[in-house]
C-alpha positions in Angstrom: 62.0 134.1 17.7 63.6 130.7 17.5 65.2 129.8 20.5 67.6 127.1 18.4 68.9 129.9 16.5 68.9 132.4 19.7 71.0 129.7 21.5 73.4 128.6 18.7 73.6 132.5 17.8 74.6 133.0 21.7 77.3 130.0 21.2 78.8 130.9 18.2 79.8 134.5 19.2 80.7 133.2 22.8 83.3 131.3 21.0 84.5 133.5 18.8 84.9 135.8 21.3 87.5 132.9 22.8 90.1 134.3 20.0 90.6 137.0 21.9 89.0 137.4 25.5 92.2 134.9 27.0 94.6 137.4 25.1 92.8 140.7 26.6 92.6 139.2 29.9 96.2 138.3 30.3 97.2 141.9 32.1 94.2 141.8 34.4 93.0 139.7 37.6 90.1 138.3 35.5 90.3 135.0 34.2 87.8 134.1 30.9 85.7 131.4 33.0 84.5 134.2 35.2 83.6 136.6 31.8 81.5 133.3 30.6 79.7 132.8 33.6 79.2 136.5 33.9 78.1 136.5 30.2 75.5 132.8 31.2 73.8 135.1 33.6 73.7 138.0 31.6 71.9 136.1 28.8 69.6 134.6 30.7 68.2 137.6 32.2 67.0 139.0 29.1 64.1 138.4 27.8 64.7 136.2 24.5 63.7 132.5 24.6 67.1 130.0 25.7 67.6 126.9 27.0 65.9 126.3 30.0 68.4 125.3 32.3 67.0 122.9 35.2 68.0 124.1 38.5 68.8 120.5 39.2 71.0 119.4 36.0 70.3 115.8 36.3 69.2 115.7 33.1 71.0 112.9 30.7 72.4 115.5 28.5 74.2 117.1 31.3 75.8 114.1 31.8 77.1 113.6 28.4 77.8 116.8 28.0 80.0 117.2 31.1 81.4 113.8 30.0 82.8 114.8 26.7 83.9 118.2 28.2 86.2 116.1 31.2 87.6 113.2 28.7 88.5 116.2 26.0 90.1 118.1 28.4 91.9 114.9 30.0 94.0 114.6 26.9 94.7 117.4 26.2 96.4 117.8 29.9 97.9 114.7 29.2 99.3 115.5 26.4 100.7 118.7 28.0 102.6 116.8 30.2 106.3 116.3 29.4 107.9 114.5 32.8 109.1 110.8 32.9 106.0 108.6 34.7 108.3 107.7 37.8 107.5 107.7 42.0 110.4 110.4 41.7 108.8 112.4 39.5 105.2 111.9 39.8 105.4 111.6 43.4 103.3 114.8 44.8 100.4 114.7 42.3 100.1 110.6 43.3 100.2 112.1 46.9 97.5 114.4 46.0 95.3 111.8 44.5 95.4 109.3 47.2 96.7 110.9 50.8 94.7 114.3 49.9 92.0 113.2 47.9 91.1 110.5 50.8 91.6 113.5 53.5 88.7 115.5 51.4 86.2 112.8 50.7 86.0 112.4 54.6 86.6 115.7 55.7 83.8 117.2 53.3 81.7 113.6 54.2 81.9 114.1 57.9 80.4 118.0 57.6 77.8 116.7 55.2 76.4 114.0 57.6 77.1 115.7 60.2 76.3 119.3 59.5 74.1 119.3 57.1 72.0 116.4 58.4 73.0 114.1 55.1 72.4 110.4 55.1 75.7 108.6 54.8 75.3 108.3 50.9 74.7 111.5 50.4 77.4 112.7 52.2 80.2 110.4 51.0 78.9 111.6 47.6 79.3 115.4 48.6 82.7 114.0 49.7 83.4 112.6 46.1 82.2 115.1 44.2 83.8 117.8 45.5 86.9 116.1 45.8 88.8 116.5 42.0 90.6 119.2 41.0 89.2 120.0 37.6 91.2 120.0 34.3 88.6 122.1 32.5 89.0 125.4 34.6 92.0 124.9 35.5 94.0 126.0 32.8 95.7 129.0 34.5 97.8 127.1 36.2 98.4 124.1 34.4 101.4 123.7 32.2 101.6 125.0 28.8 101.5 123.5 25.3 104.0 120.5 24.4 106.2 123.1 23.1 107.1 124.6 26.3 109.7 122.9 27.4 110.1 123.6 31.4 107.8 122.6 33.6 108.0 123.9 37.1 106.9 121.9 39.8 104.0 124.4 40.6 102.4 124.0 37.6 102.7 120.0 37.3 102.0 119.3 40.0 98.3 121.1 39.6 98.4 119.4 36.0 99.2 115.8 36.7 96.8 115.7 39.8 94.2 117.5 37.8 94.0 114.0 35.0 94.7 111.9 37.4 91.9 112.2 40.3 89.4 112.6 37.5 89.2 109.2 37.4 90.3 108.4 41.2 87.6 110.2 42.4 85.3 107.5 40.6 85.1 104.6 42.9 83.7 107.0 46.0 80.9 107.8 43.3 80.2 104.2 43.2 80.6 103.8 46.5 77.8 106.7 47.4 75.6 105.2 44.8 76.2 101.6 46.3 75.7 102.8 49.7 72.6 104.1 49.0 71.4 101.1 47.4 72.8 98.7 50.2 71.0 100.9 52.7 67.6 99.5 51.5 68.5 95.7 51.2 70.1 93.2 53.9 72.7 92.1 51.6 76.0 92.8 53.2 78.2 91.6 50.2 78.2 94.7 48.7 81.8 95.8 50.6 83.6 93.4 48.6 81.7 93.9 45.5 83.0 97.5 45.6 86.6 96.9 46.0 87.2 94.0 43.4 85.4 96.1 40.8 84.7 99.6 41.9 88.1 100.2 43.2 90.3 97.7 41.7 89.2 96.1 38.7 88.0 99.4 36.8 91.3 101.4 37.8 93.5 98.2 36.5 90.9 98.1 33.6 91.6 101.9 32.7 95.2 102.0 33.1 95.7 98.8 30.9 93.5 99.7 28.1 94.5 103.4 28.6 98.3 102.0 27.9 97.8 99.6 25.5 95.2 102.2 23.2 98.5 104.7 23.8 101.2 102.2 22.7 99.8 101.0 19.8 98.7 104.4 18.6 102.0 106.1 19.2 103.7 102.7 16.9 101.1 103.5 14.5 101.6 107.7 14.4 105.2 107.5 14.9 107.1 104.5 13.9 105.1 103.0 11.2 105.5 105.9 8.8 109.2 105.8 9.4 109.3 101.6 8.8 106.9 101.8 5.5 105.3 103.8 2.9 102.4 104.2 5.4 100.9 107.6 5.0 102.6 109.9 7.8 99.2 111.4 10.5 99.1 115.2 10.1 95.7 116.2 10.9 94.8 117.4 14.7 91.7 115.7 14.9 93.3 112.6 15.5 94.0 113.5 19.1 89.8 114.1 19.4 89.7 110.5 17.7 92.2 109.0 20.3 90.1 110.4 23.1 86.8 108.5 21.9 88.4 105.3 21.2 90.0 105.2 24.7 87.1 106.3 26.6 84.8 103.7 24.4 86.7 100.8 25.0 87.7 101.0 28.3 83.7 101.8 29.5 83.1 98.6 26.9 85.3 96.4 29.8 83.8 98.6 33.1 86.7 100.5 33.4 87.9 103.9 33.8 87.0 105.6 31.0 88.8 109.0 32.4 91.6 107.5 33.9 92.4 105.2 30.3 91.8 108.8 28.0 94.8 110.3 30.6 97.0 107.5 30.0 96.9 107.2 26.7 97.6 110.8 26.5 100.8 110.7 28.9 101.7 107.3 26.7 101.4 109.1 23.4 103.4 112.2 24.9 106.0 110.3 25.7 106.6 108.9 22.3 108.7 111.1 20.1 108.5 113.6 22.4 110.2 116.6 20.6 108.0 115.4 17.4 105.9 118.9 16.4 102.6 117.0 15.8 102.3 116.7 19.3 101.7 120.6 19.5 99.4 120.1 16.6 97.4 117.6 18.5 97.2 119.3 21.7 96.3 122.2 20.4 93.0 120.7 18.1 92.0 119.4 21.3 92.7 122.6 23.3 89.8 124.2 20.8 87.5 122.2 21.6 87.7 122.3 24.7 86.9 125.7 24.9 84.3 125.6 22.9 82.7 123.2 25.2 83.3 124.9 28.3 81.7 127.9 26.9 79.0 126.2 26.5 79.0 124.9 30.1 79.7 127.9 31.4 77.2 129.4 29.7 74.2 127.0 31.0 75.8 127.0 34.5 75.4 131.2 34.6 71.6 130.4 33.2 71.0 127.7 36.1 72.2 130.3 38.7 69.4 132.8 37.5 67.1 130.2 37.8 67.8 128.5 41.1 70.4 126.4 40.9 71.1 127.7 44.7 67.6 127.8 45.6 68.4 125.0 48.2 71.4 126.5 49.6 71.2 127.5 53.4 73.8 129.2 55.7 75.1 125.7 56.8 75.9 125.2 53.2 77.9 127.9 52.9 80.1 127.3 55.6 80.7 124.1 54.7 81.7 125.4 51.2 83.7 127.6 52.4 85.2 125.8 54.7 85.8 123.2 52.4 88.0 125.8 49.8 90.0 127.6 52.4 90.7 124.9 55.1 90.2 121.2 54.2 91.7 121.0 50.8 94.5 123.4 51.5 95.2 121.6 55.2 94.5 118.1 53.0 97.2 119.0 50.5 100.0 120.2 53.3 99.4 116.8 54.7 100.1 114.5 51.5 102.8 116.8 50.9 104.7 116.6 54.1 108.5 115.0 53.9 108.2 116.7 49.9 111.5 119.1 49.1 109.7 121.6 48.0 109.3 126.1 48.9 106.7 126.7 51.3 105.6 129.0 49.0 104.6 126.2 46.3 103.6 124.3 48.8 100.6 126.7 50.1 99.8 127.1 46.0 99.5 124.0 45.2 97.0 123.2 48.5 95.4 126.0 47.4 94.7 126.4 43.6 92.3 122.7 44.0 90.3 124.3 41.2 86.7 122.5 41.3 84.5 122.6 38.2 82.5 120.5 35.5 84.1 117.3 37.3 82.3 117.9 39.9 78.4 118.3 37.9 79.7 115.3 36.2 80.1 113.2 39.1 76.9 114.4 40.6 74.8 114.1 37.8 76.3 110.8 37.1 75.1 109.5 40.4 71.7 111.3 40.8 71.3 109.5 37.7 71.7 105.8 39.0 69.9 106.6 42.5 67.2 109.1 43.9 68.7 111.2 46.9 66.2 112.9 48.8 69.2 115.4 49.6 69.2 116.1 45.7 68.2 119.6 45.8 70.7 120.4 48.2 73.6 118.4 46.8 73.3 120.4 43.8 72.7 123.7 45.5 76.2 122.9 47.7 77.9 121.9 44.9 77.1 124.8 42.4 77.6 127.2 44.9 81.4 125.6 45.6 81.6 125.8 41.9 80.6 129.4 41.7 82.8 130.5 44.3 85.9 128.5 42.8 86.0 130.0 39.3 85.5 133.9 41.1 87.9 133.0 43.7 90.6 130.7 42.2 90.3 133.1 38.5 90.7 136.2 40.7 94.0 135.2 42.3 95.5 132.5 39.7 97.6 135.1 37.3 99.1 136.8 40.0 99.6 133.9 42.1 101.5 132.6 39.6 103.2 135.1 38.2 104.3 136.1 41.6 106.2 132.2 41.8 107.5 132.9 38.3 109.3 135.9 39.8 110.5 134.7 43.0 111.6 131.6 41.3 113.5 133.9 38.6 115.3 135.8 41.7 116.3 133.4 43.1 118.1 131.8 40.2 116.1 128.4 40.5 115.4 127.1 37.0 113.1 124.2 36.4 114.8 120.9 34.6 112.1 118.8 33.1 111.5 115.5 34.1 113.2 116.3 37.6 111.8 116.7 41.2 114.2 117.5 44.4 115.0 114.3 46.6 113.0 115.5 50.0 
């Protein structure tokens, strides 16, 4: 039997299945990543010829894959987002991507050297990897389609931090990937190398050509059509198109490839805002991003059953778990702190730091550039966070936030778009 037409066979009715499994799952504690990774494992345990799944994933298509997979579901969260860019607004997501994130990268840095018995680069990678909340898993509690006009500040706040520290999270790659280089040469210039361009030249780079790709896009959808007789965009596609000219550009300059895709997105969102093709757009792009993360989810199952956590000891675990249910929820109170906002929210949003195909990105990213001899391990940590996120955080989203939905609703609080409370 032909495992091409096994696998595709396998994909195809994964993905049809997404028509309804979300639906079904909607009065239950299940989320659908957990049915896909249950279904990965399930596949890969009978005996037909798949994929073979290397327990290490550092293979280059991982990296594209997990690549495409991020940057689609960048814009589509981008385009999801409906709040005014201002400190007011955006002011605990930017919180979470600086104060929080930083909080994380050393916590989770500190347990890995310490711990674990990482050398520094390896740890400060464990640090960065682990450190984004992911857009592609998180959807649960994200916001909903442009359509849906309130946003509470649950919800955005989860959203917004999810695109933002996608790309954030990028310069402490580089900077485990530099380390490790720096480690075997005398050079000690590297420091300042990393900070003009790791962590200041890229970001500016993927904000301005983010904007600039968003602007002129936005003139060209919306305001050219009303100016001239030029045709009027009305295919979804477009909004898969806008993704891979951002990305492509910006990596053609060095920079941020993820943080210009979420910038164009919030640009374009913000353009013509109550215009219905922005539904049409985010919701082509919503597809395909579950077809994607099928797929993922499907080869991350298969890489379970054959030894993705072959390497993990008991020290690993701790430090995973400790990592879920103390130092990102402790690290998010903290950047939070002054912020007018419910306890209640408060201790969701610390807690609901979703981790995912960021993170295999990230790791396979930098495995790629350098050879750790902590590889086997960083991966076996990192899956097994991974694992443990999509069970735990999928288990406890619906209710979580359906719970806040119904306080909120009590209490006679309604969300106004586009507004925080002073704290």
């Amino acid at each position: 039997m032909s495992e091409y037409i096994v696998s595709i066979t396998l994909v195809g009715l994964a993905a049809l299945s997404m028509a309804w499994v979300p639906s079904l799952l909607k009065r239950t504690f299940l989320s659908y990543p957990i049915v896909y990774l249950l279904i990965g494992v399930g596949a890969y345990m009978l005996p037909v010829e798949l994929p073979h799944p290397d327990p290490l994933w550092q293979e280059d298509y991982v990296v594209h894959l997990t690549e495409l997979s991020v940057i689609i579901s960048l814009m589509g969260t981008g385009l999801k987002l409906r709040r005014k860019v201002n400190w007011q607004n955006w002011r605990v997501p930017l919180r979470l991507v600086s104060i929080t994130m930083l909080l994380c990268i050393g916590g989770v840095a500190l347990l890995g050297w310490g711990w674990l018995g990482m050398a520094p680069a390896a740890a400060i990678l464990l640090g960065a990897v682990l450190a984004p909340t992911d857009p592609v898993l998180a959807e649960q509690v994200q916001v909903g389609p442009p359509n849906e006009k309130e946003e509470d500040d649950v919800r955005f706040s989860l959203t917004a931090e999810a695109g933002l520290n996608d790309g954030t999270a990028f310069p402490f790659t580089w900077l485990a990937v530099i380390v490790a280089i720096a480690s075997e040469a005398t050079d000690s210039e590297w420091i300042t190398d990393w900070v003009l361009r790791d962590l200041l030249y890229r970001i500016v780079a993927g904000v301005g050509v983010g904007f600039l790709v968003g602007r002129g896009l936005a003139y060209l959808i919306f305001q050219v059509s009303q100016k001239t007789r030029f045709p009027k965009a009305q295919d979804g596609f477009l909004a898969l198109s806008v993704t891979l000219v951002s990305y492509g550009l910006t990596e053609l300059v060095h920079g941020y490839g993820f943080i210009a895709v979420f910038v164009t997105a919030i640009t374009l969102s913000s353009c013509e805002p109550e215009d219905e093709y922005h539904v049409e757009m985010h919701d082509f792009i919503n597809q395909v991003e579950h077809i994607l993360m099928v797929m993922l989810l499907l080869l991350f199952g298969g890489s379970l059953v054959y030894g993705l956590l072959n390497y993990l000891t008991w020290q690993g675990i701790a430090v995973g778990l400790i990592f879920l249910f103390i130092i990102r929820p402790l690290a998010a109170l903290i950047g939070m702190w002054g912020v007018k906002m419910p306890l209640r929210e408060k201790m969701a949003v610390s807690f609901f730091g979703i981790r995912g195909i960021g993170s295999f990105f990230y790791l396979s990213f930098a495995l790629d550039k350098v050879d750790l001899v902590e590889a086997n391990q960083l991966w076996s940590v990192v899956g097994f966070i991974v694992m443990v996120s999509i069970i735990l955080h999928g288990i406890t989203a619906t209710k979580s936030m359906s719970y806040l939905d119904y306080v909120r609703s009590r209490s006679g609080k309604k969300q106004v778009p586009g507004v925080v409370k002073k704290g």
